[in-house]
NUMAR-722388 format. One record per residue (C-alpha): residue number from 1; x, y, z. Coordinates in nm, 3 decimals, decimal comma, padded with zeros to 5 digits. Layout:
<nr->NUM&x->X&y->Y&z->Z>
...
//
This chain:
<nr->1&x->01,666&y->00,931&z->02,764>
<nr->2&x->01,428&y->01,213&z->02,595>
<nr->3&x->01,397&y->01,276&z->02,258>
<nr->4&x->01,543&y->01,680&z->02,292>
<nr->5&x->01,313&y->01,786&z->01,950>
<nr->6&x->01,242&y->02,156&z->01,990>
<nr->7&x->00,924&y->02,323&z->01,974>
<nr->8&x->00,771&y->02,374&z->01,671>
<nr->9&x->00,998&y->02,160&z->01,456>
<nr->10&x->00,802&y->02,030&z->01,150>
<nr->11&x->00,834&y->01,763&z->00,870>
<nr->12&x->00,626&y->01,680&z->00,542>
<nr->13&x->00,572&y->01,340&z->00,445>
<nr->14&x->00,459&y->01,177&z->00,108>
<nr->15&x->00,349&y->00,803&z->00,116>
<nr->16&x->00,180&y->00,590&z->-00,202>
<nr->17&x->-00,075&y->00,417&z->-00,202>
<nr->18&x->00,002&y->00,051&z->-00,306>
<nr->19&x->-00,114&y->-00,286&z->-00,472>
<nr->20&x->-00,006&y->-00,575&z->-00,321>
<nr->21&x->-00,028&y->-00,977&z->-00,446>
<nr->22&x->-00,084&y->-00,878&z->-00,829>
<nr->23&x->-00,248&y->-01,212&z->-00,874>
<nr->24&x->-00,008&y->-01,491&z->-00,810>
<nr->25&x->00,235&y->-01,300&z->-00,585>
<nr->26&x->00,037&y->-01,377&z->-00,287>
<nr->27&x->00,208&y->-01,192&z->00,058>
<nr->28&x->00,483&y->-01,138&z->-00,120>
<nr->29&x->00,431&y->-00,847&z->-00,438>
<nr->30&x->00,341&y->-00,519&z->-00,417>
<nr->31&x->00,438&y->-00,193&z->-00,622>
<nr->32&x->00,361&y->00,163&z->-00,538>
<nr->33&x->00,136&y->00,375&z->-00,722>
<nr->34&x->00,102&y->00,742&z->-00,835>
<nr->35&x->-00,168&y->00,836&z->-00,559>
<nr->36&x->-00,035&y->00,916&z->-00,211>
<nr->37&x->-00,132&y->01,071&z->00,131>
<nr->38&x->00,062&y->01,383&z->00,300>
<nr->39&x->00,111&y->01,394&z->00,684>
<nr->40&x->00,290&y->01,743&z->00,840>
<nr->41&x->00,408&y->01,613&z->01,204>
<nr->42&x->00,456&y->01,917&z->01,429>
<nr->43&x->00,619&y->01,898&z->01,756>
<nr->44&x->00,392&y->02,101&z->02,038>
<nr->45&x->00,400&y->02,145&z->02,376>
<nr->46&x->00,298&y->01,898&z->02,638>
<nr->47&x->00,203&y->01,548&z->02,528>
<nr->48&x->-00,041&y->01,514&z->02,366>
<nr->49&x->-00,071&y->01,417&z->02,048>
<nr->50&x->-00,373&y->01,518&z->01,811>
<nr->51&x->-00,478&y->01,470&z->01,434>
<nr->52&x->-00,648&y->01,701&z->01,188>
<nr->53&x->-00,813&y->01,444&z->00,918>
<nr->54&x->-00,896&y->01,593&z->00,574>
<nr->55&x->-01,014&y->01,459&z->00,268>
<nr->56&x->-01,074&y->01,037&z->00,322>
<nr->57&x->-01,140&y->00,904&z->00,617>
<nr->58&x->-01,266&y->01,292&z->00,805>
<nr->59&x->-01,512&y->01,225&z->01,023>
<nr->60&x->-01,435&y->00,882&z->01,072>
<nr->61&x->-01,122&y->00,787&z->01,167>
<nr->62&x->-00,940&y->00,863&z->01,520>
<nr->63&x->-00,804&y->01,190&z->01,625>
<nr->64&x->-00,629&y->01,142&z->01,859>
<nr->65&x->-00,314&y->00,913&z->02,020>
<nr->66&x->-00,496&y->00,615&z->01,894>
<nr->67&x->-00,493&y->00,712&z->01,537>
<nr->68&x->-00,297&y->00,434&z->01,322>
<nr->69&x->-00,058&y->00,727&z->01,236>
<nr->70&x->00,024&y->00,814&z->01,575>
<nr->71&x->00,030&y->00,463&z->01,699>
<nr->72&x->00,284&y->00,406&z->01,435>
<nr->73&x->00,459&y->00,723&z->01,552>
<nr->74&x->00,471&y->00,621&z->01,900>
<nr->75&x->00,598&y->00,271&z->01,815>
<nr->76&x->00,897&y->00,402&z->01,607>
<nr->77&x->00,980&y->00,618&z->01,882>
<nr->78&x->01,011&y->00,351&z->02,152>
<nr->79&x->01,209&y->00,139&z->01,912>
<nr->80&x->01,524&y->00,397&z->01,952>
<nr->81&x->01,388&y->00,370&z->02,334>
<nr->82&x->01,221&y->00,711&z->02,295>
<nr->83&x->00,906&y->00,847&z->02,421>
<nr->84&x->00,684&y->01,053&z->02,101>
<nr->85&x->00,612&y->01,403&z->02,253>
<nr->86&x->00,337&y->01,626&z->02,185>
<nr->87&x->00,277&y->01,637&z->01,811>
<nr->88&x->00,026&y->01,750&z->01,611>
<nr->89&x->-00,045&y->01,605&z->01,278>
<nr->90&x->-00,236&y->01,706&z->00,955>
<nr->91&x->-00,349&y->01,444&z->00,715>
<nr->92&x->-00,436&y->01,538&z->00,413>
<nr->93&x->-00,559&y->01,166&z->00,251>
<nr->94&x->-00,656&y->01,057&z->-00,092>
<nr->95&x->-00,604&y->00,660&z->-00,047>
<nr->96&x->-00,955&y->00,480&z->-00,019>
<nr->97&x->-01,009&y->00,303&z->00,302>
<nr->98&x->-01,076&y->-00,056&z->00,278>
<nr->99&x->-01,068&y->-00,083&z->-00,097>
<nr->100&x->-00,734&y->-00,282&z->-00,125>
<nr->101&x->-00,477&y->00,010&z->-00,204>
<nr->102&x->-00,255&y->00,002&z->00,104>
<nr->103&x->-00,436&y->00,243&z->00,339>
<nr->104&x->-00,329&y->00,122&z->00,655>
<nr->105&x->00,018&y->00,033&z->00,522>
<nr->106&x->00,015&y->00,391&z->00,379>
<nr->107&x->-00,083&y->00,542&z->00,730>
<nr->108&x->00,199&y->00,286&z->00,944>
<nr->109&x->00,430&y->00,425&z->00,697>
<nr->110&x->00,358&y->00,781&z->00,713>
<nr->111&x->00,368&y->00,735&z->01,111>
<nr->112&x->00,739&y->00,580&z->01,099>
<nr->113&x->00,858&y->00,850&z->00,824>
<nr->114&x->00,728&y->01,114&z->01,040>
<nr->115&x->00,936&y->00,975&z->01,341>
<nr->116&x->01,236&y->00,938&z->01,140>
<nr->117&x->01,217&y->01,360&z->00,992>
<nr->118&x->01,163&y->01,436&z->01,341>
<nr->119&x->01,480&y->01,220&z->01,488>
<nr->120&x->01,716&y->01,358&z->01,221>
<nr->121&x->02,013&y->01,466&z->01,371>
<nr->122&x->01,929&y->01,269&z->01,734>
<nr->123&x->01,889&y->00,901&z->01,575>
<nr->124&x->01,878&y->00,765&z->01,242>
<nr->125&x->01,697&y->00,472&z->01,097>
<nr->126&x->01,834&y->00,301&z->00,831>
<nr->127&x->01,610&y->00,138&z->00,548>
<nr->128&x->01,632&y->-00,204&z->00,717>
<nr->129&x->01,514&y->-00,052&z->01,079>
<nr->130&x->01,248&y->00,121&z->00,879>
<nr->131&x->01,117&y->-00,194&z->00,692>
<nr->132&x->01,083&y->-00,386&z->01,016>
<nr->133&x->00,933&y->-00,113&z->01,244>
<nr->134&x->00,625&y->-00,077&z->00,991>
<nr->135&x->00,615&y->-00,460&z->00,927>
<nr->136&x->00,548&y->-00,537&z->01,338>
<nr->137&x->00,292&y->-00,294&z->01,255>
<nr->138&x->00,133&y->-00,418&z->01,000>
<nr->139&x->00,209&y->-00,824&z->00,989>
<nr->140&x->00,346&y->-00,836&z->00,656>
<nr->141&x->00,587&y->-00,667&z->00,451>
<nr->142&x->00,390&y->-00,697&z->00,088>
<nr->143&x->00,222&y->-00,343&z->00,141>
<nr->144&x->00,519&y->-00,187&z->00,341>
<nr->145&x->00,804&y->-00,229&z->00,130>
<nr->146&x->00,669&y->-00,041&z->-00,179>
<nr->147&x->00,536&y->00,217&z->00,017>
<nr->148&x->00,867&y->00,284&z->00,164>
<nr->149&x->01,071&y->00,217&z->-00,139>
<nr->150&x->00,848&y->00,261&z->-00,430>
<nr->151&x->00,868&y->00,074&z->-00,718>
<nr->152&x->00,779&y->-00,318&z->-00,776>
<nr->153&x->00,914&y->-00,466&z->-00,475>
<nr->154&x->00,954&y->-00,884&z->-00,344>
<nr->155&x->00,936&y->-00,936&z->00,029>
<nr->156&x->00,972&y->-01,183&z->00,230>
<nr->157&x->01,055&y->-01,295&z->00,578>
<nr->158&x->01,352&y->-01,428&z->00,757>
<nr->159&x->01,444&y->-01,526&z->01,066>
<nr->160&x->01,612&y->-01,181&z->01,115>
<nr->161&x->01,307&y->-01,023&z->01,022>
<nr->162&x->01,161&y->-00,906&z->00,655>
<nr->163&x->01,363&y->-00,820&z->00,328>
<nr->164&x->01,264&y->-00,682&z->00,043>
<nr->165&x->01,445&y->-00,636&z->-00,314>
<nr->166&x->01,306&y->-00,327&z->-00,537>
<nr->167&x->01,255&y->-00,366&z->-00,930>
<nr->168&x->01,225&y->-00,146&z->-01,174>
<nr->169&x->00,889&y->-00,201&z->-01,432>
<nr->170&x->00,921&y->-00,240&z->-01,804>
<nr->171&x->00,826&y->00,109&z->-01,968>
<nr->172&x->00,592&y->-00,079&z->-02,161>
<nr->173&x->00,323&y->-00,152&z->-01,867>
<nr->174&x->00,076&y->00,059&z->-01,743>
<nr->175&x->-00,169&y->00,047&z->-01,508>
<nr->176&x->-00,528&y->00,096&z->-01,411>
<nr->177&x->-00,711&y->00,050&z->-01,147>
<nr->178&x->-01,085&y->00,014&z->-01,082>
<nr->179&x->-01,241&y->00,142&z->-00,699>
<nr->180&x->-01,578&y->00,051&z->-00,647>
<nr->181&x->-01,747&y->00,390&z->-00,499>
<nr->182&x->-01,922&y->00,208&z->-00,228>
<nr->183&x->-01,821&y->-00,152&z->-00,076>
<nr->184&x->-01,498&y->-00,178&z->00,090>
<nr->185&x->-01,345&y->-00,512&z->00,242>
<nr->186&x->-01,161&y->-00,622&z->00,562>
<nr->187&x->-00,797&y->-00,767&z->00,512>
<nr->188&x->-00,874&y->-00,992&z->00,826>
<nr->189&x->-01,179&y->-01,084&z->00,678>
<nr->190&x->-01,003&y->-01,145&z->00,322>
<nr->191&x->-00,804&y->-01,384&z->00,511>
<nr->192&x->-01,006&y->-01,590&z->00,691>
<nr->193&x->-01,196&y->-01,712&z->00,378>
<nr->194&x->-00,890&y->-01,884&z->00,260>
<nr->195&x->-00,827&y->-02,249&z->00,351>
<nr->196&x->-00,540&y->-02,387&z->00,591>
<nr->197&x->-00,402&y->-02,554&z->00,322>
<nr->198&x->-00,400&y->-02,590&z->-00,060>
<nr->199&x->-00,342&y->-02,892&z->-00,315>
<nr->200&x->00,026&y->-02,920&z->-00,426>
<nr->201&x->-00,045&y->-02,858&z->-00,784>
<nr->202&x->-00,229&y->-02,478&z->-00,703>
<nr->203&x->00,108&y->-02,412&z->-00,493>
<nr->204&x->00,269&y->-02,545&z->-00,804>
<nr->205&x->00,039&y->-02,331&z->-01,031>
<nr->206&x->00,114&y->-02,025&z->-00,823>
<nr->207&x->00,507&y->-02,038&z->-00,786>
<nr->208&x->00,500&y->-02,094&z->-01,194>
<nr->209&x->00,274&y->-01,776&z->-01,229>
<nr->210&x->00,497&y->-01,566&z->-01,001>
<nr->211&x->00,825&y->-01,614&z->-01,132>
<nr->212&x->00,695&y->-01,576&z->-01,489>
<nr->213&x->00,516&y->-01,261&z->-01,336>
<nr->214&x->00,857&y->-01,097&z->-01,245>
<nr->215&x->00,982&y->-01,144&z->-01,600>
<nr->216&x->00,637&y->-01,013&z->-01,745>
<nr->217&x->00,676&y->-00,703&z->-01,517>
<nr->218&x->01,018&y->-00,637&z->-01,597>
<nr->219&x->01,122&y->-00,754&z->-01,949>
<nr->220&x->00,833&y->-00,927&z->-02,134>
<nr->221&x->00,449&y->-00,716&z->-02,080>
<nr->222&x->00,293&y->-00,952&z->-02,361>
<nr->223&x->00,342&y->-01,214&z->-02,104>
<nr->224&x->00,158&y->-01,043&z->-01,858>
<nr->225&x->-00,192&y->-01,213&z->-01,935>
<nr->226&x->-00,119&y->-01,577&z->-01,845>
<nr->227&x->00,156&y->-01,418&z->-01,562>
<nr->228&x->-00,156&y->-01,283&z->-01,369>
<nr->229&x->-00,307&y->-01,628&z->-01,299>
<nr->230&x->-00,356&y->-01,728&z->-00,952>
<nr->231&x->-00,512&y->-02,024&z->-00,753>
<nr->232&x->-00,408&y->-01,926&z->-00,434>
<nr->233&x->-00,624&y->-01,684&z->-00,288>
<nr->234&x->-00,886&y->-01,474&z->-00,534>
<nr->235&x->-01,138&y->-01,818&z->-00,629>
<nr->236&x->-01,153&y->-01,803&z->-00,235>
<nr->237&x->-01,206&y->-01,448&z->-00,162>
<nr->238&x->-01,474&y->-01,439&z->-00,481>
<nr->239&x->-01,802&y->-01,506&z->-00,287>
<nr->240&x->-01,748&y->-01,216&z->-00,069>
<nr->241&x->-01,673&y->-01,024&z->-00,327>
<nr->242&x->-01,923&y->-01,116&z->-00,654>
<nr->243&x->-01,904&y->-00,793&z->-00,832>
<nr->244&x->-01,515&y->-00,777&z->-00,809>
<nr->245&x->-01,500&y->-01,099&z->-00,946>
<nr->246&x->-01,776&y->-01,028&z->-01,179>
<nr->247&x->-01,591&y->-00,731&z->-01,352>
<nr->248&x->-01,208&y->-00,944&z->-01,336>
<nr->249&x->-01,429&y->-01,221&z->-01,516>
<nr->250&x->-01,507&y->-00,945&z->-01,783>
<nr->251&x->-01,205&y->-00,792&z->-01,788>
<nr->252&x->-01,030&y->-01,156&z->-01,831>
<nr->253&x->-01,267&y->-01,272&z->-02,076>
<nr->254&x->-01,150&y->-00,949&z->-02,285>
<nr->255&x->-00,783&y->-01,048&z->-02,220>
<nr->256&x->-00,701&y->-00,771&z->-01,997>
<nr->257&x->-00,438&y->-00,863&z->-01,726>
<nr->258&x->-00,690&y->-00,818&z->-01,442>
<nr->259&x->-00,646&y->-00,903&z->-01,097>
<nr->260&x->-00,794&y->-00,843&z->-00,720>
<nr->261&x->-00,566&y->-00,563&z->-00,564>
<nr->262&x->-00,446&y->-00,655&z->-00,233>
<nr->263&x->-00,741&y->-00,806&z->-00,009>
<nr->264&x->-00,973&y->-00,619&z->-00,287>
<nr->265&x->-01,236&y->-00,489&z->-00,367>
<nr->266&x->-01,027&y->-00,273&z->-00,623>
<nr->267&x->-00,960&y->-00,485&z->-00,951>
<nr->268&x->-00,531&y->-00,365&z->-01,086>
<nr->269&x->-00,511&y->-00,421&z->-01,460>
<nr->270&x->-00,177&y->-00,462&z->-01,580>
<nr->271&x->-00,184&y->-00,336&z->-01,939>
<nr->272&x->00,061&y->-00,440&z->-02,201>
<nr->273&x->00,027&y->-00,140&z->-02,411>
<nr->274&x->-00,096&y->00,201&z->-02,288>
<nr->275&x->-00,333&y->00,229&z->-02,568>
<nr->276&x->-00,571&y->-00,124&z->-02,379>
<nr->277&x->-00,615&y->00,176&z->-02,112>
<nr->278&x->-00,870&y->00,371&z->-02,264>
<nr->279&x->-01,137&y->00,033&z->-02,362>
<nr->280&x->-01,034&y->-00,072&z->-01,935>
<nr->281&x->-01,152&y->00,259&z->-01,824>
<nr->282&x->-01,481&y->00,229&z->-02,043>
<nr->283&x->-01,527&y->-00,157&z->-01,916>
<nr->284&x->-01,479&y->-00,067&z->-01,581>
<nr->285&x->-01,721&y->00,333&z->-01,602>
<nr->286&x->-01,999&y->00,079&z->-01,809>
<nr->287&x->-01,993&y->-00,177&z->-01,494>
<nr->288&x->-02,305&y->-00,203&z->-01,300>
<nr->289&x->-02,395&y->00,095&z->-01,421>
<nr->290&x->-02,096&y->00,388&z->-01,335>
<nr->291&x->-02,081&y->00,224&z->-00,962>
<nr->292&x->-01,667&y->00,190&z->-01,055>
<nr->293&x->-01,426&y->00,480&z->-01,164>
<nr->294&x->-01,114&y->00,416&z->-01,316>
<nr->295&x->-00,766&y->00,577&z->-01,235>
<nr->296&x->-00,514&y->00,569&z->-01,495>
<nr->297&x->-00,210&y->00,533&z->-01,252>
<nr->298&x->00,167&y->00,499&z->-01,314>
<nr->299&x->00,420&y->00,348&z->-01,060>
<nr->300&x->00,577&y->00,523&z->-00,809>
<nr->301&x->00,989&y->00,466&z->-00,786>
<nr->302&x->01,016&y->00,750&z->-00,539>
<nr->303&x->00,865&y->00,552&z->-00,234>
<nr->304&x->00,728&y->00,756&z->00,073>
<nr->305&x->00,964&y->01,107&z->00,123>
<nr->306&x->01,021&y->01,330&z->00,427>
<nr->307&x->01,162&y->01,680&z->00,396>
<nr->308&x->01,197&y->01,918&z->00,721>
<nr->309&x->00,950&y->02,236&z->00,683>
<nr->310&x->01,012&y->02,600&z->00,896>
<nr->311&x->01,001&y->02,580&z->01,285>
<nr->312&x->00,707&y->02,716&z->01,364>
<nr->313&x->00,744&y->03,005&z->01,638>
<nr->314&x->00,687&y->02,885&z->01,948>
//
């Protein structure tokens, strides 16, 4: 079976960047944020498949068929039993690598939007297909299902493969996040640093935090202080990371809602009222001495997008 996409057909896609365990939601929350990558996906001929990089990650990152993109590409293909012909893609990223906003979830995503704009009219995917594709991809859903769907999203795994359920955020939060400009951090490294197991009253401690988290997120912001709290996973990542625990100590001991975003080392602060933003973004500038910057960020209910651009001539 071929794939039958002409020559030169073309698709834009938009992806967000993401924040994923928001303290006590560990592998299971994430919502999307207001600062995405763009991938055009061009059909050539021949087969192979090559990668303009601009902005993060030029210079550095594959360029070819073993780009995350176009591995994520080629895997979406063969799960309609496709082969992924010659493409050429432009990425045009703004996501930091390694800094705990959903960069690789980001790129698996763009990869498996790109396949599905291209397929349109051959083979669809439906939002189920497209959930699990980018999850064998990436391990876990927490990432991929607000960077598909957008919003503040629950996942979780079942024996027919991962779920998600998409909530909508109380107009009252807002959000800011703090990058440090020049340490970045593994998610497999993040992970091994965690123990096998945990004592029943953390897991206890955690499921409380979570569920009160949901109704902080979506009906109750004042809540969102003592909603953030988490035993599971940031005390254990903390010695790898001192100065990202250093600034959520300060942050805390202010009463901001601060916690690590995704495997860090970005610190999310969930703010109750959009005036707390300003005094974050001057904690988080004043920190080691201007090593952080602060983006004042909203959430994203679009999700990632794909439109179809002009053929280009052949």
């Amino acid at each position: 079976m071929t794939s039958s996409i002409a020559i030169g057909r073309s698709v834009r896609v938009s992806v967000p960047a993401t924040t994923a365990n928001l303290g006590p939601g560990f592998d299971t929350l994430g919502m999307a944020l207001t600062l995405g990558d763009e991938l055009t996906a061009t059909v050539v001929k021949g087969s192979a498949i090559t990668v303009d990089v601009h902005g993060v990650g030029e210079g550095e990152v594959p360029t070819d068929e073993t780009n995350l993109i176009a591995r994520s590409m080629i895997h979406a293909f063969a799960a309609k039993g496709l082969p992924l012909p010659g493409v050429h893609l432009v990425a045009h990223n703004v996501i930091p690598h390694g800094r705990g906003l959903g960069s690789s979830g980001a790129a698996i995503v763009a990869g498996v939007m790109a396949a599905k704009g291209l397929l349109q009219g051959i083979v669809e995917f439906d939002a189920s297909e497209l959930l699990a594709i980018a999850t064998e991809m990436e391990g876990h859903p927490d990432n991929i299902a607000p960077s598909l769907f957008g919003g503040l999203t629950i996942a979780w795994m079942t024996d027919q493969g991962p779920k998600h359920k998409k909530l909508s955020v109380h107009r009252g939060v807002s959000l800011v996040v703090a990058v440090p400009e020049n340490a970045s951090m593994s998610t497999q490294l993040a992970r091994s640093l965690q123990p096998e197991t945990v004592p029943h009253q953390d897991a206890i401690f955690n499921l409380s935090r979570s569920a009160l988290l949901i109704a902080a997120l979506i009906q109750s912001p004042e809540l969102l202080f003592e909603a953030t709290e988490d035993k599971l996973h940031q005390t254990y990542r903390a010695s790898a990371m001192q100065d990202t625990d250093d600034l959520l100590q300060e942050l805390r001991r202010k009463g901001f809602a601060a916690v690590v975003s995704g495997a860090g080392p970005s610190v999310l602060v969930l703010c109750s009222d959009p005036s707390q933003r300003l005094e974050v973004a001057t904690i988080v500038e004043g920190h080691r001495g201007g090593t952080w910057a602060s983006h004042m960020l909203t959430v994203d209910e679009r999700g990632a997008t794909v439109e179809e651009l002009p053929a280009l001539a052949d």
